[in-house]
C-alpha positions in Angstrom: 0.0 0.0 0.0 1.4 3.4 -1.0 1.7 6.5 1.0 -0.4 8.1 -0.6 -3.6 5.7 -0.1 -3.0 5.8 3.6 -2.8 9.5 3.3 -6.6 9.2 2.5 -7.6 6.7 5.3 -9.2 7.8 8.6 -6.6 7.7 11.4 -8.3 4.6 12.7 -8.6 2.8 9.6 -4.7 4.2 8.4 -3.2 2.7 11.6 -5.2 -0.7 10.7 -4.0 -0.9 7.3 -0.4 -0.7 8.5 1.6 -3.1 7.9 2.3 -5.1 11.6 6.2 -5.9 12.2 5.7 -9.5 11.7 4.9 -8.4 7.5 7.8 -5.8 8.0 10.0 -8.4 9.2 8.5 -11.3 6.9 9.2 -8.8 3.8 12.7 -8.0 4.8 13.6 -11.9 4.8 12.1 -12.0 1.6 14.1 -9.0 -0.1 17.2 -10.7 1.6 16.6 -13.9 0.0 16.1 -12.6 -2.9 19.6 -10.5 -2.8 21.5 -13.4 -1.8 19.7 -15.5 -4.6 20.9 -13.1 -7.4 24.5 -12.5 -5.7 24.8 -15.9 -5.5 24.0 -16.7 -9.5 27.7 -15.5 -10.4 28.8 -18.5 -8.2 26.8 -21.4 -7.8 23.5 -22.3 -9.5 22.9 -24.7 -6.6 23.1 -22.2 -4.1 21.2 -19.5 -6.2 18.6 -22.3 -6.4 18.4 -23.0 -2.8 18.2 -19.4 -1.7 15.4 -18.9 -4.5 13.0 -21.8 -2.5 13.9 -20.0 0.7 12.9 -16.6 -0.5 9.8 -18.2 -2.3 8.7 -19.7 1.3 9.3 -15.7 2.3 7.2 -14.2 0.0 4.5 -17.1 0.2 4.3 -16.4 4.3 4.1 -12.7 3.3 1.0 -13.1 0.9 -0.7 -15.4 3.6 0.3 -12.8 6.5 -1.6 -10.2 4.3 -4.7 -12.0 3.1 -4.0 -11.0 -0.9 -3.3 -12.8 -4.0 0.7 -12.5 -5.8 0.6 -9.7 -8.1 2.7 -8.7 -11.3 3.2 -6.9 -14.4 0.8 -7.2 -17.0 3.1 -9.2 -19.2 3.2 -11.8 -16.8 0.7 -13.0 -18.7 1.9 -14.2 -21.7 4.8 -15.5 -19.5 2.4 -17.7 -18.1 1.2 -18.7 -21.0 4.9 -19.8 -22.7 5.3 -21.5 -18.9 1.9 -23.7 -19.9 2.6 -24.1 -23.5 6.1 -25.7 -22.1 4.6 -28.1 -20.5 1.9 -29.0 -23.1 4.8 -29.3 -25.6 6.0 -31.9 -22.6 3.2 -33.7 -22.9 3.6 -34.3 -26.1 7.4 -34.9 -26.4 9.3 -38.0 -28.0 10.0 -38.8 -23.9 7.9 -36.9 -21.6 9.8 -37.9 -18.6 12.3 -36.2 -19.8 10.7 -33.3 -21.0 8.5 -32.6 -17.4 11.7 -33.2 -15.3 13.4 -30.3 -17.9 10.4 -28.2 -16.7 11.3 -28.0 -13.7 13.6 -24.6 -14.5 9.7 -23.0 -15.0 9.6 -22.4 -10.9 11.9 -19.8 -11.9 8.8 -17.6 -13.6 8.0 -17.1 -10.2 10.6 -14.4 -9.8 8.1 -12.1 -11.7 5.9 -11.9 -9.2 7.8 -12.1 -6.3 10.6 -9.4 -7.6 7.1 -7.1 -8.2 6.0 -7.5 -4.8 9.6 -7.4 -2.8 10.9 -4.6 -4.5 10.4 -1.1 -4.7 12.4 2.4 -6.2 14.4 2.3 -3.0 15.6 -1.3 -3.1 15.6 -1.4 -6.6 19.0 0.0 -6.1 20.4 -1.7 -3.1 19.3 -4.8 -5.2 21.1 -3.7 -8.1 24.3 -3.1 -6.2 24.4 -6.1 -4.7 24.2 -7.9 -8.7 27.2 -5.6 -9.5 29.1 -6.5 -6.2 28.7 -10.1 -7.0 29.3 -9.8 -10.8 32.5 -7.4 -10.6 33.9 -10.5 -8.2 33.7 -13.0 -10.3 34.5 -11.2 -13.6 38.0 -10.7 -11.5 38.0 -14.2 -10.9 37.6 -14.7 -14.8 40.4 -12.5 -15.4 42.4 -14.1 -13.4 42.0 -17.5 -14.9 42.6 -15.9 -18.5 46.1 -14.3 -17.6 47.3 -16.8 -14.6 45.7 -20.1 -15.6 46.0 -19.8 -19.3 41.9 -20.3 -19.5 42.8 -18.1 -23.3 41.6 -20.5 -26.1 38.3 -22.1 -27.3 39.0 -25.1 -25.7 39.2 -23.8 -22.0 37.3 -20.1 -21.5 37.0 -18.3 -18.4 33.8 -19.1 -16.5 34.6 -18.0 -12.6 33.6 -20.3 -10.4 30.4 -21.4 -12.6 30.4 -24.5 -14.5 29.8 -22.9 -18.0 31.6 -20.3 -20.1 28.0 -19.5 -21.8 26.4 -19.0 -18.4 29.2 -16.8 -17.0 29.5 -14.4 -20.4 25.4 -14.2 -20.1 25.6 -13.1 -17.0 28.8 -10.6 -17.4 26.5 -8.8 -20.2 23.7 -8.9 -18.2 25.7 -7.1 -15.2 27.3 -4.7 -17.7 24.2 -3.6 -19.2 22.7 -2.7 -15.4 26.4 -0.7 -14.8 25.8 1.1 -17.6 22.1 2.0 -17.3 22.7 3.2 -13.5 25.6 5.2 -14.7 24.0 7.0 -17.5 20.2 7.2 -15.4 21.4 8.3 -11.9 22.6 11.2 -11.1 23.4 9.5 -7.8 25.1 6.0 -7.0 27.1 6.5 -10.0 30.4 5.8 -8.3 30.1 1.8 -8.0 28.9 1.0 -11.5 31.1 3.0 -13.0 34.0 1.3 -11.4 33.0 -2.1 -12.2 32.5 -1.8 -15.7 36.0 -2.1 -16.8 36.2 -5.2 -15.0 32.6 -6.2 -16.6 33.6 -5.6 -20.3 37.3 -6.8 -20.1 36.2 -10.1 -19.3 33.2 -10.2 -21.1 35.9 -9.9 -24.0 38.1 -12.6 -22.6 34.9 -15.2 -22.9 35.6 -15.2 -26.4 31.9 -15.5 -27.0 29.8 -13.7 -29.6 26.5 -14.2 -28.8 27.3 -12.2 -25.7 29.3 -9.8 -27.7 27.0 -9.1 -30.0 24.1 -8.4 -27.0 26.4 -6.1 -24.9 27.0 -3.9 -27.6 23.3 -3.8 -28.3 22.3 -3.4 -25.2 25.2 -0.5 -24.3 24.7 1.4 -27.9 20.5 1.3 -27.3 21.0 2.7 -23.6 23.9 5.5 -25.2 21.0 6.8 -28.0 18.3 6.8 -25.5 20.3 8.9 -23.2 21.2 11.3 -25.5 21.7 10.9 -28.9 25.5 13.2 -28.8 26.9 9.7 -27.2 26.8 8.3 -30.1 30.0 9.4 -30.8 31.2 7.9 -27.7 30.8 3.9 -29.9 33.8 4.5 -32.2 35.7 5.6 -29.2 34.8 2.3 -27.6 35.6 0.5 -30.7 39.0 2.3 -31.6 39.9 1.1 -28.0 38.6 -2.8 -28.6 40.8 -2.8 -31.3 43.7 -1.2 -29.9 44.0 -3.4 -26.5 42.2 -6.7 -27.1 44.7 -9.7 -27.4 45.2 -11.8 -30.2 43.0 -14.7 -29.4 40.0 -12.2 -28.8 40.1 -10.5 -32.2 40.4 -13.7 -33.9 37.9 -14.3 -32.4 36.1 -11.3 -33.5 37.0 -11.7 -37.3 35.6 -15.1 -37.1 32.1 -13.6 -36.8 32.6 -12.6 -40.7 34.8 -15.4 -42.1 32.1 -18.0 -43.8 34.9 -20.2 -43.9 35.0 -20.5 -39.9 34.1 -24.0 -39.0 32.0 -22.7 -36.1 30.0 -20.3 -38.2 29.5 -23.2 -40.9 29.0 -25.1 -38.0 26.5 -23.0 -36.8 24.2 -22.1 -40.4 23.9 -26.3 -40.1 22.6 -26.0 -36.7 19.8 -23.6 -38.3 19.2 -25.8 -41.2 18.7 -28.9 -39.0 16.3 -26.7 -36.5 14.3 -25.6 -39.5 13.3 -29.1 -40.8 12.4 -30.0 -37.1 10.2 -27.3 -36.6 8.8 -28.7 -40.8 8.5 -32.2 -38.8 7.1 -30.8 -35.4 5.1 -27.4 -36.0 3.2 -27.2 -33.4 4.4 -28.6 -30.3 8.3 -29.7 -31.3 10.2 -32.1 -30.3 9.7 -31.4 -26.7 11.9 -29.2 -23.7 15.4 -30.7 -23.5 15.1 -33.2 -26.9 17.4 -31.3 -29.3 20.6 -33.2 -28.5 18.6 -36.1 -28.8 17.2 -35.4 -32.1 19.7 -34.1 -33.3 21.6 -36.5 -35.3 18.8 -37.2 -37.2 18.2 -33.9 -39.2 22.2 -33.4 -38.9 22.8 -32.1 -42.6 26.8 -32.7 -44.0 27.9 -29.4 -43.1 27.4 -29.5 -39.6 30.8 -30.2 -37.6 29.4 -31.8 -34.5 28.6 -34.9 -33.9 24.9 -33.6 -31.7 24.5 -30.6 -30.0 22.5 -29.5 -26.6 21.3 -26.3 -28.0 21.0 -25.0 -31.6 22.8 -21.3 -30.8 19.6 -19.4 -31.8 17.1 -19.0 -29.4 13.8 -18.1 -31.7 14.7 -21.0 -33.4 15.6 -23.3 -30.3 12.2 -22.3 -29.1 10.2 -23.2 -32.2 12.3 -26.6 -32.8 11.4 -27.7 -28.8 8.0 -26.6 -28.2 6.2 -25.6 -31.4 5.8 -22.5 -33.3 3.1 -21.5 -31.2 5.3 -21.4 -28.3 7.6 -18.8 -30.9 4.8 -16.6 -31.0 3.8 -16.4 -27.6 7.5 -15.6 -26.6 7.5 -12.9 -29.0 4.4 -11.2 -27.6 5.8 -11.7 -24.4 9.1 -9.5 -25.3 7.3 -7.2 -27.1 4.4 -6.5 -24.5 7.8 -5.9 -21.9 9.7 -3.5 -24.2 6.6 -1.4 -24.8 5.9 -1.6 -20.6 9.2 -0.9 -20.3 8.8 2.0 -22.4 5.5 3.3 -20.7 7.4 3.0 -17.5 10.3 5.0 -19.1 8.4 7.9 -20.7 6.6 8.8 -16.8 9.4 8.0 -14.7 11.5 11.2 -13.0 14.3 12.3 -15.5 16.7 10.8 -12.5 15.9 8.2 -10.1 15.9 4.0 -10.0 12.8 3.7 -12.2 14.5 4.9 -15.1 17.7 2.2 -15.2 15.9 -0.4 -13.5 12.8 -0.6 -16.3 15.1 0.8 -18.9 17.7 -2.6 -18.3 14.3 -5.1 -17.7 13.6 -3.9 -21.2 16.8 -4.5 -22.6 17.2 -7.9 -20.5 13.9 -9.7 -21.4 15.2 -9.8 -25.0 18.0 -12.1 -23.5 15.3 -14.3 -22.6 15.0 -18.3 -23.1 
């Protein structure tokens, strides 16, 4: 309840609808939770997972304490509807066993809600500080593998203490695109961000991975533009400076993006090839969650350099070839309906304040989503 509503209450009936200290105390649990589940991401998926359940239970006792129903952003629903389309496309997979225990990582939609009801424009940025604290330690854990333990090729990438490369560099863009949006949206609690994003984008760099590349620079030349279009001289500064300081292994990596003849990028034009005849085979519901590698072989066309593959490296596509192309569509409206609330949001926030980076980089970040 805001101020303002109990500013138009009766005395009597403001001090009722107060919340007690068991809420106050309830909610704080919750909000902790909830900051030690997304410091704890950067590190360990198992923790992150435990201290999500915990911070679930929070929020669940909250809602009971209160008497209300979970509440959340109106693009929550077509979330919900990808969730239940997931598990349809379960139902009908080429193992369902498989498929159901896959939908398991769906519990995680629940942060949508819970996030809505935890946090507000105050600990919006005590939340975000804590995702930056955690990040900027383990991207110097990354660099530190890169220049000590020799972690410099394709073969062995730096991934901090998380078990995946790919997770890590999502997650490095994900932190560098919050840096920047609190640096170039607040006037105040600039100093942390700022300081972290060196760290952020040199090992974002060292990841030698492209996908994430390509997203941060995205992400970081959208936020630039929106601020004020003049920055936009600032990109071929950051480019000159790419150029001028990245090591050998990460601009060959770079120049690989544009070399047809790259076995990875051959590689990875059979992975779409192979995803579009599945999605020919299985339209509407694919092949089922978690089925890919498993199918895989079988639409492998003679281009293709591995042997199967978890993923397909394209997630419209991944989406369509697992659970249908209904599932494709609903995931689109989904990212559409947040960029356009995000934008909303945007337009009648104050010109400075936590609204502004906080919707501006849930914008940006739900079109990372999978």
């Amino acid at each position: 309840m805001t101020t303002t509503s109990l500013n138009s209450l009766s005395p009597v009936a403001a001090e009722a609808a107060m919340p007690s200290h068991a809420v106050i105390a309830v909610r704080r649990i919750a909000f902790v939770g909830l900051a030690l589940t997304v410091g704890a991401v950067h590190f360990s998926i198992a923790v992150a997972e435990i201290m999500f359940g915990f911070t679930v239970a929070a929020w669940l006792v909250t809602l009971a304490i209160e008497h209300r129903r979970p509440a959340a952003p109106a693009w929550m629903m077509p979330l919900a509807l990808y969730g239940g389309w997931t598990l349809l496309s379960a139902a009908f997979s080429l193992d369902p066993a498989s498929s159901f225990t896959d939908c398991k990582q769906l519990a995680l939609l629940l942060l949508v809600p819970m996030t809505f009801d935890i946090v507000d424009e105050d600990s919006a940025v005590l939340l975000s500080t804590v995702i930056l604290a955690a990040a900027a330690f383990s991207a110097v854990i990354g660099i530190g593998q890169y220049s000590i333990l020799h972690y410099d090729n394709l073969g062995q990438r730096p991934r901090s203490t998380l078990g995946m490369y790919m997770t890590f560099s999502g997650l490095m863009m994900l932190a560098l695109t919050l840096a920047v949006a609190r640096v170039l949206f607040m006037t105040r609690s600039r100093i942390w961000p700022a300081l972290v994003i060196p760290a952020l984008s040199v090992v974002l760099a060292l990841t030698l991975s492209r996908n994430a590349w390509m997203g941060a620079c995205a992400s970081v030349a959208l936020l630039l533009l929106i601020r004020d279009l003049r920055l936009a001289a600032v990109l071929p500064v950051i480019a000159a400076l790419f150029f001028a300081s990245a090591p050998a292994p990460v601009l060959q990596r770079f120049y690989s993006t544009f070399d047809l003849h790259d076995i990875t990028v051959n590689d990875r034009f059979a992975m779409q090839r192979a995803g579009a005849q599945i999605v020919r085979d299985h339209p509407l519901f694919g092949v089922g969650p978690n089925m890919i590698e498993r199918v895989y072989p079988k639409y492998r066309d003679a281009g293709a350099v591995e042997e199967t593959v978890s993923h397909l490296h394209n997630v419209p596509l991944q989406i369509a070839a697992e659970r249908g192309l209904p599932a494709l569509g609903i995931w689109l409206w989904f990212v559409g309906a947040v960029c356009a609330g995000a934008i909303a949001l945007f337009r009648l926030s104050p010109q400075e304040g936590p609204l502004r980076f906080a919707f501006q980089h849930s914008g940006i970040r739900s079109l990372e989503f999978t």
